[in-house]
C-alpha positions in Angstrom: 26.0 -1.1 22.2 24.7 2.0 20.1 21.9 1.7 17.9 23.6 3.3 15.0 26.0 1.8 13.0 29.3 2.9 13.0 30.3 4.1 9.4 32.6 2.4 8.1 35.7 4.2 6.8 36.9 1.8 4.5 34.6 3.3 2.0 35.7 6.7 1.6 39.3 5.7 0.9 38.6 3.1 -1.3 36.7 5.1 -3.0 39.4 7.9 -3.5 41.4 5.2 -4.6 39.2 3.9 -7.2 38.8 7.4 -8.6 42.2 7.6 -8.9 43.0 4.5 -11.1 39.9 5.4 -13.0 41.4 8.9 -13.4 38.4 10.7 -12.5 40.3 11.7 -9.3 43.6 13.9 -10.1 46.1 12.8 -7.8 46.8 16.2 -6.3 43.2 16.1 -6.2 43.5 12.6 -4.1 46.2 14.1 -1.6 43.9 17.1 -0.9 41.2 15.0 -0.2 42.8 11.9 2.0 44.7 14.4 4.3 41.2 16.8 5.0 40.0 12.6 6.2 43.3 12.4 8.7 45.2 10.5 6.8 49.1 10.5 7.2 52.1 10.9 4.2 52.3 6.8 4.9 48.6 6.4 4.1 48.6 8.1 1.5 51.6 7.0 -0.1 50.2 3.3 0.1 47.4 4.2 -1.3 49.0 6.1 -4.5 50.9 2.4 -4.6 47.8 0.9 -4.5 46.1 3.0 -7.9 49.3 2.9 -9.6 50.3 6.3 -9.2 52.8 7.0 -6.8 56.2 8.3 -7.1 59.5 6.9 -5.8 59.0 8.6 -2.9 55.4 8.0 -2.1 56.8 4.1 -2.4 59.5 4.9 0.1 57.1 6.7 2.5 54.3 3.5 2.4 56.8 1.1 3.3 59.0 2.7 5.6 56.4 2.0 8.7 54.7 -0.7 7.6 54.9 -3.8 9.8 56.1 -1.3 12.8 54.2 -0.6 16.1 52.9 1.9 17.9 52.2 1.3 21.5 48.8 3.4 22.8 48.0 4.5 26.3 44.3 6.0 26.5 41.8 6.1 29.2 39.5 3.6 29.8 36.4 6.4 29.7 34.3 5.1 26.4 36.5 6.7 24.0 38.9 3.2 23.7 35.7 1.1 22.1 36.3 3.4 18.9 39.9 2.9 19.1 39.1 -0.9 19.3 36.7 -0.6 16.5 39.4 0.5 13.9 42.2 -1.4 15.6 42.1 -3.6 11.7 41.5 -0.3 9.9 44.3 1.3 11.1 46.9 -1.8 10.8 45.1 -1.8 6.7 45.2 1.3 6.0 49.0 2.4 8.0 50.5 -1.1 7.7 50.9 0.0 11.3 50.2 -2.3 14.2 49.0 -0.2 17.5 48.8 -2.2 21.0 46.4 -0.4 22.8 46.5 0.2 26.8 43.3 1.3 28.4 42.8 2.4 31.6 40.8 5.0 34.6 43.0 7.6 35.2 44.9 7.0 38.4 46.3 4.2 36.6 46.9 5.6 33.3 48.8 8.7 35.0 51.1 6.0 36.7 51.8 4.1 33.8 52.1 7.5 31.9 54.8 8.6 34.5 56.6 5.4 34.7 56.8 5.1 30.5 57.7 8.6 30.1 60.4 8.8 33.2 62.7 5.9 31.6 65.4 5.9 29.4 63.3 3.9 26.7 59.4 4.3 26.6 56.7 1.5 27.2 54.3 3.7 25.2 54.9 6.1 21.8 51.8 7.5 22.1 50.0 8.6 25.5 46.6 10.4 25.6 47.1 13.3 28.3 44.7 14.6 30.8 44.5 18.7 30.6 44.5 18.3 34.6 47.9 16.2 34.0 49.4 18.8 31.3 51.6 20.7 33.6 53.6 17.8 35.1 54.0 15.7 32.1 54.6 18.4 29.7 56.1 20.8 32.2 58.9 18.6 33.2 59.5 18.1 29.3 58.6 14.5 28.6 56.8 15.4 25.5 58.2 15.8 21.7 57.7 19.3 20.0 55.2 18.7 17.6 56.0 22.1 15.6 57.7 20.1 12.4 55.3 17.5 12.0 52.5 20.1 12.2 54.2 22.2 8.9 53.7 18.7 7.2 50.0 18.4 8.2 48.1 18.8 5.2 45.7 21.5 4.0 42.7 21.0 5.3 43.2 19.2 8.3 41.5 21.5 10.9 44.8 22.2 13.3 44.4 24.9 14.5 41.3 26.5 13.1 38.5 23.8 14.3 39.5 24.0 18.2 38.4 27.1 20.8 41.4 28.8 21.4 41.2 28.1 24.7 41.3 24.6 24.3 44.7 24.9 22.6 45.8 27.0 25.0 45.0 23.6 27.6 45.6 20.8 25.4 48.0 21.6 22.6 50.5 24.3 23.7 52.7 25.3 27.1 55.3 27.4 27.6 57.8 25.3 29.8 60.1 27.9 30.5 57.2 30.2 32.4 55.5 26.9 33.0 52.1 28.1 32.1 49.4 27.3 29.5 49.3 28.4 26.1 52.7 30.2 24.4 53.2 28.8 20.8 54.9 25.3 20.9 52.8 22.6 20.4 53.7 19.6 23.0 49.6 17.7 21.9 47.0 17.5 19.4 43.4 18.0 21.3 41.8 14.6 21.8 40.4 12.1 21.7 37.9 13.8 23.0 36.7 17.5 24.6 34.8 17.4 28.6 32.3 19.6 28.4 29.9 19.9 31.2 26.4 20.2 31.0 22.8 20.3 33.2 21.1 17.1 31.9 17.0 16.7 32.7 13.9 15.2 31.8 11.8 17.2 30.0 8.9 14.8 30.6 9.1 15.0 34.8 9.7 19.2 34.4 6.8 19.6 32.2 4.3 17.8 34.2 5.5 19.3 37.9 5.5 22.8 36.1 9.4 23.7 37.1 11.2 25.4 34.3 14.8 24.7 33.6 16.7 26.0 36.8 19.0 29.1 35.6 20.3 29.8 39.0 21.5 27.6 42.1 18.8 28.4 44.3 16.4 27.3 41.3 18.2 24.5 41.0 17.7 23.2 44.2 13.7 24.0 44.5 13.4 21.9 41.5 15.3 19.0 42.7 13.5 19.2 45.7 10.0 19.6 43.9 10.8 17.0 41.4 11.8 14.0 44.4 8.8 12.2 44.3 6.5 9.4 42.5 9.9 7.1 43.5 12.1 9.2 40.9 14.9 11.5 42.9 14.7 15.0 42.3 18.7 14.6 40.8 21.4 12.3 41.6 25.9 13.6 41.7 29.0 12.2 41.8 29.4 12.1 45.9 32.0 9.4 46.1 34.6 10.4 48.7 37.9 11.2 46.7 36.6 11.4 43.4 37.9 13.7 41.3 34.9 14.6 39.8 33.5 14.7 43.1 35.2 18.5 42.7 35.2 18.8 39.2 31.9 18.8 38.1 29.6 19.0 41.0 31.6 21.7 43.5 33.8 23.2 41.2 30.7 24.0 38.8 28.5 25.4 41.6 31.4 27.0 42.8 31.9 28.8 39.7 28.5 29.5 39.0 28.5 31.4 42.5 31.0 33.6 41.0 33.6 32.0 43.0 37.9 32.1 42.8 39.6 29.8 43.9 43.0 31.2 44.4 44.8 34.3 45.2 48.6 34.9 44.1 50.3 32.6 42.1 53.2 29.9 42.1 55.8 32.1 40.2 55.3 34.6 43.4 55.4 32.0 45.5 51.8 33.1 47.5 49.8 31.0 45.3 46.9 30.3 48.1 43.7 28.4 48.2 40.3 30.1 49.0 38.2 27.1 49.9 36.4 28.7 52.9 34.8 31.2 50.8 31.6 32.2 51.2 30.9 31.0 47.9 33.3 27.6 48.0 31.1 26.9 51.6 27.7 27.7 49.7 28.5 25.0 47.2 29.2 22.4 48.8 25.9 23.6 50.9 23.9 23.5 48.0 25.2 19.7 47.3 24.8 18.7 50.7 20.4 19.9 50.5 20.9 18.0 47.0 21.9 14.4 48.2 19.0 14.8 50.5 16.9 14.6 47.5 18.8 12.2 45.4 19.1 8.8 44.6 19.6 6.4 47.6 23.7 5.3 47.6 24.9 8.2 46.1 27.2 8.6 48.5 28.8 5.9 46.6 28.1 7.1 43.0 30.9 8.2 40.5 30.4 8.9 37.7 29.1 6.2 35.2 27.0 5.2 38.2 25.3 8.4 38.4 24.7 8.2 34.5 23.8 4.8 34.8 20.9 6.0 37.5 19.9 8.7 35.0 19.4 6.4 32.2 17.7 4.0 34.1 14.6 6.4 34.7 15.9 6.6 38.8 16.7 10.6 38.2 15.4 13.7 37.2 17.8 16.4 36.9 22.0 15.4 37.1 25.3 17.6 35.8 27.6 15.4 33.7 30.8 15.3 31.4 29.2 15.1 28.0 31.7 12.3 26.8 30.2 10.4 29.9 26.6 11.0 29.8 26.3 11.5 26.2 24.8 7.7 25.9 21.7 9.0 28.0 20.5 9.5 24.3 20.6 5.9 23.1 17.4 4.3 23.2 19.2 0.7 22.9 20.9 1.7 26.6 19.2 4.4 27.9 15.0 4.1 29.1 14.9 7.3 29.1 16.5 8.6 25.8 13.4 10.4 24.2 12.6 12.7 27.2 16.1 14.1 27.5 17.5 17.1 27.4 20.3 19.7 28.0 20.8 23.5 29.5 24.2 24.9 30.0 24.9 25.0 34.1 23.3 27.5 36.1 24.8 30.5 37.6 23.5 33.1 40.0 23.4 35.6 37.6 23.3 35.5 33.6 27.3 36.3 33.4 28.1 33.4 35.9 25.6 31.1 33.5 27.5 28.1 31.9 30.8 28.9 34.2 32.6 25.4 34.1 36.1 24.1 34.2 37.7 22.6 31.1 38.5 19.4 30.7 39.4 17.1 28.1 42.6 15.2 26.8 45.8 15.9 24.2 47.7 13.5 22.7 51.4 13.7 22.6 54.5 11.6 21.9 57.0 11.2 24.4 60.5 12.1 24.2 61.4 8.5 24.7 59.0 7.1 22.2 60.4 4.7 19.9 58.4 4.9 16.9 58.1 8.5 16.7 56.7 8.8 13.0 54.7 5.7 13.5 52.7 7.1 16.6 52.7 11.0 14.4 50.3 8.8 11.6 48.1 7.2 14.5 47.8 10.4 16.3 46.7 12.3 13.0 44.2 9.8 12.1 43.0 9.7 15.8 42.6 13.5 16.0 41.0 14.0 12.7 38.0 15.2 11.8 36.7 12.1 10.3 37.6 10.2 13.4 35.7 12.5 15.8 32.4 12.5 13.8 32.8 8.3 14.0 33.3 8.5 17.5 30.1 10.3 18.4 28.0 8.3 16.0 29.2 4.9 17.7 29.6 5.8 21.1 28.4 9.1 22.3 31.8 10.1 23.1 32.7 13.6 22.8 34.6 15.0 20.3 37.5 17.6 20.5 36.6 19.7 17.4 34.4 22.3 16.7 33.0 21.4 13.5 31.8 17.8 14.9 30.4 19.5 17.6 28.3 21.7 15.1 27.8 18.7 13.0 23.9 18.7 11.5 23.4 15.5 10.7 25.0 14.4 14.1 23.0 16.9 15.8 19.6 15.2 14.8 20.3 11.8 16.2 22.6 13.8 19.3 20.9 17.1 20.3 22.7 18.1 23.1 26.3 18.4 20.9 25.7 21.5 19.8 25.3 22.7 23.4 28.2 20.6 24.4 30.1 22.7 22.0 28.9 26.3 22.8 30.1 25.0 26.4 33.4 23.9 25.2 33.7 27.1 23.9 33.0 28.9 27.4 35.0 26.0 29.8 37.6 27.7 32.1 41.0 26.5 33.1 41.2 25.2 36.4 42.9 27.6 38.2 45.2 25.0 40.0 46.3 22.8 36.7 49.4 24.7 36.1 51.2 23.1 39.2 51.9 19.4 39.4 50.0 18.7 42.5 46.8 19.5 40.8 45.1 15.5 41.4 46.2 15.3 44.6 45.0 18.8 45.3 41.5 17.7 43.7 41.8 14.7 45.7 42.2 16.0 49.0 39.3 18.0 48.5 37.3 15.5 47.1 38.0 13.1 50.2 37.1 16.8 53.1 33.9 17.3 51.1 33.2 13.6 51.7 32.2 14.4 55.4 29.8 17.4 54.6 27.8 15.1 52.0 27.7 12.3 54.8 26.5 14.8 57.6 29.7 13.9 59.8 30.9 17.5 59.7 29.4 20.8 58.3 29.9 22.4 54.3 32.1 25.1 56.5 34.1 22.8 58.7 34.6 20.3 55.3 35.8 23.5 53.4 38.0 24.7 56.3 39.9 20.9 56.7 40.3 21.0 52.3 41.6 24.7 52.5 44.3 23.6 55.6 45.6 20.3 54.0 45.7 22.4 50.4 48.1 24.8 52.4 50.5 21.7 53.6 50.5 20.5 49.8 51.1 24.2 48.6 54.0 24.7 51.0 55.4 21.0 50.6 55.3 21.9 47.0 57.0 25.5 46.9 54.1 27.6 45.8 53.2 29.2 49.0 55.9 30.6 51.6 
């Protein structure tokens, strides 16, 4: 559990309603300031019951979802706690029951597929994975958010308080050129960014006398300086298949080598995989010499293990998704909070510095949803502002905007958000996510890299059996001739 309190948000909107009754809050005054916290037209109609001041149609508005339900799919990932935290906020403050469904992401995506595919929806509101964007969103599964968005009120943040890119990868896509970006609005970023980061104890670099590794090479002296005393000079995710296996531990090596991953594209139909790169082969290299110095079972480690390891004081140096390794920083979980700290990923050169792929989630409302306007209030509250500085505060879990990721007083208790957010800024498509094969594409690799990190099989012979079966899916898929 975190050691700070979560606020609770009960007190700002009483509190704008008790200024309202008392009049020392005009009521255009009050619907300024309860739609910059998230809140929907149903909120805020209720709560204009509530003072005494609402209008026939405010009435109309409060009561037309309450006692309804939204049914939720989010992953299972840290950022559900928060949604069960406010599960009684949100049913007193909407009138609006949600059910919530959490779960890892293989699951999720199957559930997501199978609600979405039908001809009435299990779920009315589905948190997407960017990775995921083009299948779901490509084969048009998703609403068009466009007219609720000319409702949202002024102040709320969409879309000034996200990195462009980020919109482009988790709000927009253009289905008819099936690509990322364009101007219709299928999701809402969040609930939270996936920055990644180089996460390392200040403490254990200070007294071996290694400075913050800036390149890949420096990176793996230090790790290899720093293995001693019974602490691992850094630990990975090295679990065979796991996505981010690829993700955050190749791909960001990979890209900090000044790496590309693909040549052509699927409209041209030559869209095709350079995995036996000099610079794909010299990643997975570099992790290979790293495991040697690492954390005994790594081989086995996924993520929330390998965060687990660092916290636990096992580990000196590790990459992470912020939204996972965030909670490093709590000293009621973590051993080794107060000697933490974070560095954008190295690169082998200063352009190549901080090179990482972006990840994250959107929420959308399926096509099939049946409480449309119930899930729009959820999703508004769940995306807000108000929500995202909660969310970090209680849990460490990343946020999706900008201006929580730059907020000071969360930045005292949290110092590596900041960074987080400069790195959000920065993170790079994945060059494969605009095709639906992308997961098992990761996966495939993730499984051939498996053999490298084991010593059955060498970084180029690994690479060589990913780039081959990456062909077969490319082909099988109607990318590649």
């Amino acid at each position: 559990m975190s050691d700070i309190k979560p606020r609770d948000e009960l007190e700002p909107t009483e509190s704008l309603v008790s200024g309202l009754a008392s009049g020392q809050t005009s009521r255009d005054e009050f619907i300024k300031r309860a739609g910059m916290l998230g809140l929907s037209a149903t909120a805020i109609g209720g709560m204009l019951a509530a003072a005494g001041k609402a209008t026939a149609g405010d009435l109309h508005e409060a009561r037309r979802l309450a006692g309804s339900t939204v049914n939720l799919l989010v992953p299972s990932e840290g950022a559900q706690l928060g949604v069960k935290d406010k599960m009684a906020y949100m049913k007193k403050t909407f009138g609006i029951n949600v059910n919530m469904t959490a779960l890892p992401v293989g699951p999720l995506n199957e559930k997501l597929a199978a609600s979405v595919k039908g001809s009435s929806g299990t779920y009315d509101l589905i948190s997407v994975l960017g990775f995921t964007v083009a299948d779901f969103v490509g084969a048009g599964f998703f609403t068009d958010l466009s007219p609720y968005i000319k409702k949202l009120p002024a102040g709320y943040g969409y879309p000034s308080d996200y990195p462009k890119g980020e919109l482009e990868y988790l709000s927009n896509f253009n289905i008819k050129k099936q690509a990322f970006g364009g101007t219709t609005p299928y999701l809402i970023p969040g609930l939270y960014a996936g920055p990644i980061l180089l996460f390392y104890r200040k403490d254990l670099l200070k007294k071996a006398g290694v400075a913050v590794p800036r390149t890949w090479t420096q990176y793996l002296a230090a790790a290899r300086k720093l293995n001693s005393s019974g602490i691992a000079g850094n630990t990975m995710v090295a679990k065979s298949g796991d996505v981010s296996m690829f993700l955050v531990d190749w791909y960001t090596r990979f890209a900090g080598m000044g790496g590309k991953l693909m040549s052509g594209s699927p409209q041209l139909k030559n869209f095709t995989p350079r995995l036996t790169s000099p610079q794909a082969v010299a990643a997975l290299q570099n992790m290979v010499d790293c495991v040697k110095v690492s954390t005994p079972g790594v081989l086995a480690y996924d993520f929330t293990i390998s965060t687990d390891a660092f916290s636990a004081g096992k580990t000196a140096m590790m990459l992470g998704w912020t939204t996972i390794s965030g909670p490093v920083f709590n000293p009621k979980t973590s051993k080794v909070a107060s000697t933490v700290a974070v560095a954008t990923t190295p690169g082998n050169s200063p352009a190549l510095e901080g090179n990482i792929v972006r990840g994250g989630w959107g929420m959308g409302i399926p096509k099939n949803a049946k409480n449309k306007d119930g899930a729009w209030t959820i999703l508004t509250y769940l995306c807000s502002r108000d929500w995202g500085k909660f969310e970090v505060a209680a849990h460490q879990t990343d946020p999706a905007r900008t201006s929580v990721f730059n907020d000071p007083a969360l930045n005292k208790k949290f110092p590596y958000l900041r960074t987080a957010g400069q790195a959000n800024q920065r993170a790079r498509i994945l060059e494969i996510a605009n095709i639906p094969e992308t997961f098992e594409l990761i996966t495939d690799a993730a499984q051939q890299f498996s053999a490298a990190l084991s010593g059955s099989s060498s970084a180029a012979a690994a690479c060589k059996a990913a780039n081959d079966q990456w062909i077969q899916v490319l082909k099988r898929g109607g990318h590649l001739k």
